[in-house]
N, C-alpha and C positions, 0 to 999 in steps of 0.2 A: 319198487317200480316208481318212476317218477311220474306225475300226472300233470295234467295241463293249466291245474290251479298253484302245483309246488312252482313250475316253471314262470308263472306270471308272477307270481309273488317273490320270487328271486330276482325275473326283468325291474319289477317294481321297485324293489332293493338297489340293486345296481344304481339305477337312474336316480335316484334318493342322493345317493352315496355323491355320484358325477354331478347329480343340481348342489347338492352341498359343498362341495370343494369349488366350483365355478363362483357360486356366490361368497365364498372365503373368499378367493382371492381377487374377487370383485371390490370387495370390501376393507382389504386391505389398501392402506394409503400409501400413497410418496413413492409406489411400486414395488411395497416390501414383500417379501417372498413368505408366503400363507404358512400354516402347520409348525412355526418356530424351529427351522430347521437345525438352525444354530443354539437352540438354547442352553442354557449350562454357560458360554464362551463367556471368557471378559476380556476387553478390549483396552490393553494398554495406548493411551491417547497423550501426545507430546505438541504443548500448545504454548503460545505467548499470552503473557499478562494481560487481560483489557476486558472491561466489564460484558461488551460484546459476547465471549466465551462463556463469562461466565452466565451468562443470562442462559445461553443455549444448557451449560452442565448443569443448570437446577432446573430443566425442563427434559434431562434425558430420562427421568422415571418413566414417560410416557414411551420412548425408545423402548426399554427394558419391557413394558408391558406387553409393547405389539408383539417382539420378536424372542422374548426370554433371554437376550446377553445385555452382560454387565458391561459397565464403562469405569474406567479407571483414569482421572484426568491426571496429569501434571503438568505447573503452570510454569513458565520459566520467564523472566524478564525481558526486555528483547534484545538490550546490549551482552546478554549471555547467551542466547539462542541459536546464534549463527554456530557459536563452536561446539554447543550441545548438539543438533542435529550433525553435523560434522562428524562429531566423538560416536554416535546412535551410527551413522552410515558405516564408519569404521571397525564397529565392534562389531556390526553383522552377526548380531544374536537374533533380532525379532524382539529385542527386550521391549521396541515401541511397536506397534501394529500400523497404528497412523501419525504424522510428524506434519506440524503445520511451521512454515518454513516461510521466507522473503521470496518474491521473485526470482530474484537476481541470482539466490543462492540455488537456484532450482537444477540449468545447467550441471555446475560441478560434482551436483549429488545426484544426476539424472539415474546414474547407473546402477542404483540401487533404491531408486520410485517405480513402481507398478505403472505403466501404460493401461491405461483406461478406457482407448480407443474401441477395445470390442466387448469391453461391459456396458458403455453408453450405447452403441448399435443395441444390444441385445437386448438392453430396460430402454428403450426408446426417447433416450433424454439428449437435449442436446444442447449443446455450446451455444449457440446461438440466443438464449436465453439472456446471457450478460451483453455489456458493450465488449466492444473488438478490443478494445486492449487490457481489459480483465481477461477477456479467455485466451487470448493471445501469451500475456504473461504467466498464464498456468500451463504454458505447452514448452516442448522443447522438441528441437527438430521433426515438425509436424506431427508428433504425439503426445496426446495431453495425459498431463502429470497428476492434477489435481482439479481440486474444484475452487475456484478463488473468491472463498467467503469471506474472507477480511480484505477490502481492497477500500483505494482510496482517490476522490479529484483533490485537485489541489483550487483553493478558492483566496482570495482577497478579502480580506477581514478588515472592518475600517470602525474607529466608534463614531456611530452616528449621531451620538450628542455634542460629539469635537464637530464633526462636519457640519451639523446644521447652525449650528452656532457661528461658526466662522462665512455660512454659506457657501460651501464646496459643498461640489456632485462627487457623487460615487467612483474612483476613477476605472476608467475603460480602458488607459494604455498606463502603458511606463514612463511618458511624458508626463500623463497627467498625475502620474503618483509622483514626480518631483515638485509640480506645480501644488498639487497639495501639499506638500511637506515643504515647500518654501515658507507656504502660508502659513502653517504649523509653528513651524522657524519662526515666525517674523511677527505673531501673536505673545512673544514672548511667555507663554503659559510653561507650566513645569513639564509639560510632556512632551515627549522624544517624536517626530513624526515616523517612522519607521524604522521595524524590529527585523533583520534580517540575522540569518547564521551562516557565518563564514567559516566557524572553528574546524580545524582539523579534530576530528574526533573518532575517527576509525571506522564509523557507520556510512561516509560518504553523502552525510546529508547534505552538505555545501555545494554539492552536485545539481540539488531539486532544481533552484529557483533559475540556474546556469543554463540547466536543460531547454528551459523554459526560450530563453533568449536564443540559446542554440539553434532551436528545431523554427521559431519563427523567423529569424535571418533566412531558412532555407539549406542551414548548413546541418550536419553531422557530426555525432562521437566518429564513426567508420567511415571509409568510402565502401566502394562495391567489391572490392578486393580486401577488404578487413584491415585496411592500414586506418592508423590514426589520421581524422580527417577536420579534426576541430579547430587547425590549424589555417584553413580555407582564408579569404581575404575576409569571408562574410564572419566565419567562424570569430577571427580574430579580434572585428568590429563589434563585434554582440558581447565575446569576452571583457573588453574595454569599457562601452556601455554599463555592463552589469556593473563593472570594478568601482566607474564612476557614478556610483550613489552612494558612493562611500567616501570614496578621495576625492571627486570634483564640486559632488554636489550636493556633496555632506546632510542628505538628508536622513541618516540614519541612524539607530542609537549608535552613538560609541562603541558601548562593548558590546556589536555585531559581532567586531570581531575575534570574541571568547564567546559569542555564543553557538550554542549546540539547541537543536530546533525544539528541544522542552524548556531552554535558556528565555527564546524569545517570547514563547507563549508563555512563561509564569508572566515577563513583561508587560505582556500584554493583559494579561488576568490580571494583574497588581496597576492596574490603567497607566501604565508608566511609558505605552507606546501609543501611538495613535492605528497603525495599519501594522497590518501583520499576512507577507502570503503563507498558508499551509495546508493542511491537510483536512477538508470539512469535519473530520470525529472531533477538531479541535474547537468545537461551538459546545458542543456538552462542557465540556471545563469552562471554558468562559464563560459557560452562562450559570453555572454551577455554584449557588451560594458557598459550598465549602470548600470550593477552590477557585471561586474569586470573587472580586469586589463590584464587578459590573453584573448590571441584570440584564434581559433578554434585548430590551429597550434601547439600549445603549451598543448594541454589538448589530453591526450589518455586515452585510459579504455582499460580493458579486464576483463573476468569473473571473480568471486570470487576468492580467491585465494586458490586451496588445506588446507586441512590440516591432517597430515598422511597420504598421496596420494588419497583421496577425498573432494569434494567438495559437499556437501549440503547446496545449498542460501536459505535464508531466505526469502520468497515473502511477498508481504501484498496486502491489496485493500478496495478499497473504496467504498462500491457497494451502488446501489442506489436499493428502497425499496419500497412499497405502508401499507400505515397506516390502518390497519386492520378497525380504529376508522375517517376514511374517509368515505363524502356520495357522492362520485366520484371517486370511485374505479376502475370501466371500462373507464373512460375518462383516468386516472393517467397508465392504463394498455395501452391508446394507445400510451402515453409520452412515457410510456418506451418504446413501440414497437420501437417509432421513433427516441426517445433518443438513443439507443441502437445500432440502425444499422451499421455495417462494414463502409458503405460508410461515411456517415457525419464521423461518427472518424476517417478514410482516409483524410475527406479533411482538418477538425482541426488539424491533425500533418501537412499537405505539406502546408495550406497558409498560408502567415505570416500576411495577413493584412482581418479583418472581418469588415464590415461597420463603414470604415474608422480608424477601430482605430488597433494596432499590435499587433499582440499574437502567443508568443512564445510559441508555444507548442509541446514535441515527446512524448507525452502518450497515446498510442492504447493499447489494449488488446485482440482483435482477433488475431488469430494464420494466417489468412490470411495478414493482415494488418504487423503481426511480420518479413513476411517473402515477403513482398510486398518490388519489388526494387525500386519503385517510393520512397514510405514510406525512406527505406532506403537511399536513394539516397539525399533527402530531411533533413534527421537527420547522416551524418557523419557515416551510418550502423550503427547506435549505436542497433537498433533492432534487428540485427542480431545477436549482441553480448547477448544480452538480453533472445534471446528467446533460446540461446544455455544455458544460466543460468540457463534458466526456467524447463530446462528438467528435472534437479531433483533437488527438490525445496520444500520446508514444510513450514508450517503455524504455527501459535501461535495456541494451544490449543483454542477449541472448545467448551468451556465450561459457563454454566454461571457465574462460581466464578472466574474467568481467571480473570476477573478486582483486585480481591483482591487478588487473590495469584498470581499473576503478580506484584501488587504492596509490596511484603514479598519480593518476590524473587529478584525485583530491589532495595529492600530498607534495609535487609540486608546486604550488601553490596559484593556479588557475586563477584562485581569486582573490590574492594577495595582496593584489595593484602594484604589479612589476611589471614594465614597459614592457610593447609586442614585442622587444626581438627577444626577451628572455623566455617569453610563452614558449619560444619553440625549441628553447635548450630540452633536450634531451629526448626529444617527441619521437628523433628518429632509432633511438633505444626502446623504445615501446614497440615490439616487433614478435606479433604471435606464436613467430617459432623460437625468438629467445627468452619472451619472459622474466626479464633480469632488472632488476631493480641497482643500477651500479651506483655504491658510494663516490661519485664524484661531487668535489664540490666546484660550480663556479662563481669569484669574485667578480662583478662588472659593477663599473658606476656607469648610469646610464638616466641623462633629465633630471636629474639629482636623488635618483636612489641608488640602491646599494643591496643588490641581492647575493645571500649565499643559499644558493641550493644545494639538497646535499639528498641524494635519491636514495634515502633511507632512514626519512621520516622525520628532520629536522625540520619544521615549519620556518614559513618567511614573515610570520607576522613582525615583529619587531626588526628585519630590515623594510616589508611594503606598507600597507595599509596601518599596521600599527604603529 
């Protein structure tokens, strides 16, 4: 017979039981799911080289403790990454669980990324978190793909002991970065006023700084109908512009055009350029005793440079993703949860040193963390600079043929410095439903160049710019 002290002492229990589990999962952080429901799991993780990751993989033990699953990283370089994730979507085994990937490449491999739209609803996280075109570039056809922990502004690097020296200001357009590099020029010193990269090199980075000019004309890669629109009259003026810092106004290194954008920065690291635009992770190296020769001192930035009295940067990112063809998809949802969070990426920019070994790293991408004075404080404000870039900022095309007509548009030779009517050879072969890259070549002397294009990845350096 049950009596009225068994039944209280059972209410008792119960309520014990429901205050304990409330306060677990009170207590758990970053939204992770209480009682280790996943434990046992190991999570094959597919990621690019860069101290950034690594910082986070010798802080995932604390990962593993919350939730009891292992991580298994592998790191790949980035000029091999694109065909790795590629080879990973193909094989459609699950061999990777999470795959951190290029923007750009996001599109073509969409179909085989986990949509994430109603894991975010359900853990109450939201997009809104980053700037617009970090979480932007981790979606594809208003479904986000990932979380874009690696991303990047693009900032103007200049040595501020050439500047002060000569007495030049920081420059704020594209005028004024000629106007310095005349003065560079004309100081006769041994250094180059400006490190740009023009190289064909299959990555499309010759695209970056192009963008740049593009988007502040007011022109487009596309029009509204998806045709190629770079071709505009503004288009073709900003194309011309760009070309001429190299052929009019020769304020550039030379061999801009064999360099590829790790080319310019060793340059610049080796004090062999004066200004350099890229990508802000590039201040850790430059100011990095063993991989350069300037100190913190000597290296300033400021935003992108105007062009026409606006500036639109260029952003990119690297987001990371859950493989549709994974059988650990809610475990690899709680990596991200915790991969993810504001705080760890706070404390990978401010400390320098992670279970014993050093890591340089200023790459956050929450908007709290951009404007965090610790953050700042910690990285020379270089985030502050950053996130004032970010405010109006666009992405590469969103598409799935963006790999191939990305590779027309950098392989052509855009920025070759071949007269506007060659710009337009072949633009109207760049056509979404044909996709054809055709071995034509054309001969034209035109102003006294000599272009042979050959739509199939001959470069023009040595008939334009070179």
């Amino acid at each position: 017979m049950i009596n009225r002290r068994t039944i209280l002492a059972t209410i008792a229990g119960a309520t014990a039981l429901a205050l304990s589990a409330v306060s677990m999962a009170q207590d758990m952080p970053y939204g992770l799911k209480p009682g280790k429901p996943y434990e046992g799991v190991t999570l094959n993780i597919l990621s690019v080289v860069t101290p950034q990751f690594d910082g986070l993989m010798l802080r995932d033990d604390e990962f593993t403790e919350l939730t009891g699953i292992e991580t298994n990283w592998t790191f790949i370089p980035f000029v091999a990454l694109q065909e790795k994730v590629a080879s990973v979507g193909v094989a459609a085994d699950g061999s990777f669980d999470v795959v951190n990937y290029l923007d750009s490449w996001g599109p073509p491999n969409a179909h085989w990324l986990l949509p994430l739209d109603d894991l975010l609803e359900r853990d109450g996280i939201s997009m809104d978190r980053y700037p617009q075109a970090f979480a932007k570039s981790a979606s594809f056809e208003d479904q986000v793909l990932g979380f874009p922990l690696r991303a990047h502004a693009m900032l103007m690097f200049y040595r501020r002991d050439v500047f002060d020296e000569l007495g030049l200001t920081p420059p704020s357009s594209w005028d004024e970065v000629i106007e310095a590099g005349n003065a560079i020029r004309a100081s006769d010193s041994d250094i180059e006023p400006l490190a740009l990269y023009f190289h064909n090199d299959g990555n499309r980075q010759n695209l970056f700084i192009w963008l740049n000019y593009l988007w502040s004309a007011g022109a487009d890669v596309f029009d509204e109908n998806m045709k190629p629109a770079w071709t505009s009259e503004e288009g073709l003026r900003a194309t011309e512009d760009y070309i001429a810092l190299h052929t009019q106004h020769k304020v550039t290194n030379p061999a801009s055009v064999s360099f590829v954008e790790q080319d310019g920065r060793q340059s610049f690291q080796q004090g062999k350029s004066a200004m350099m635009p890229v990508w802000w992770w590039a201040y850790s190296p430059m100011t990095n005793p063993d991989q350069s020769v300037l100190t913190a001192d000597q290296v300033g930035f400021v935003g992108l440079p105007s062009y026409r009295g606006k500036s639109v940067s260029y952003a990119i990112s690297m987001p990371f993703s859950i493989s549709k063809y994974s059988e650990n998809q809610e475990a690899a949802w709680e990596f991200l949860k915790w991969l993810s969070n504001p705080e760890l990426e706070k404390r990978n920019a401010t400390e320098r040193e992670v279970g014993g070994k050093t890591i340089i790293n200023n790459v956050v991408t929450h908007i709290e963390n951009l404007q965090d004075p610790e953050v700042n404080a910690a990285n020379a404000n270089i985030h502050q600079a950053a996130w004032d870039s970010l405010r109006d900022s666009d992405f590469m095309p969103q598409i799935p043929e963006w790999p191939e007509i990305g590779d027309v548009r950098h392989d052509v030779g855009v920025f070759q410095g071949v007269p506007r009517r060659l710009l337009n050879v072949g633009v109207g072969r760049i056509d979404l439903g044909i996709l054809q890259v055709l071995d034509v070549r054309h001969h034209v002397v035109d102003d006294g160049f000599v272009a042979d294009l050959a739509f199939g990845g001959v470069p023009l350096l040595e008939f334009g710019v070179g």
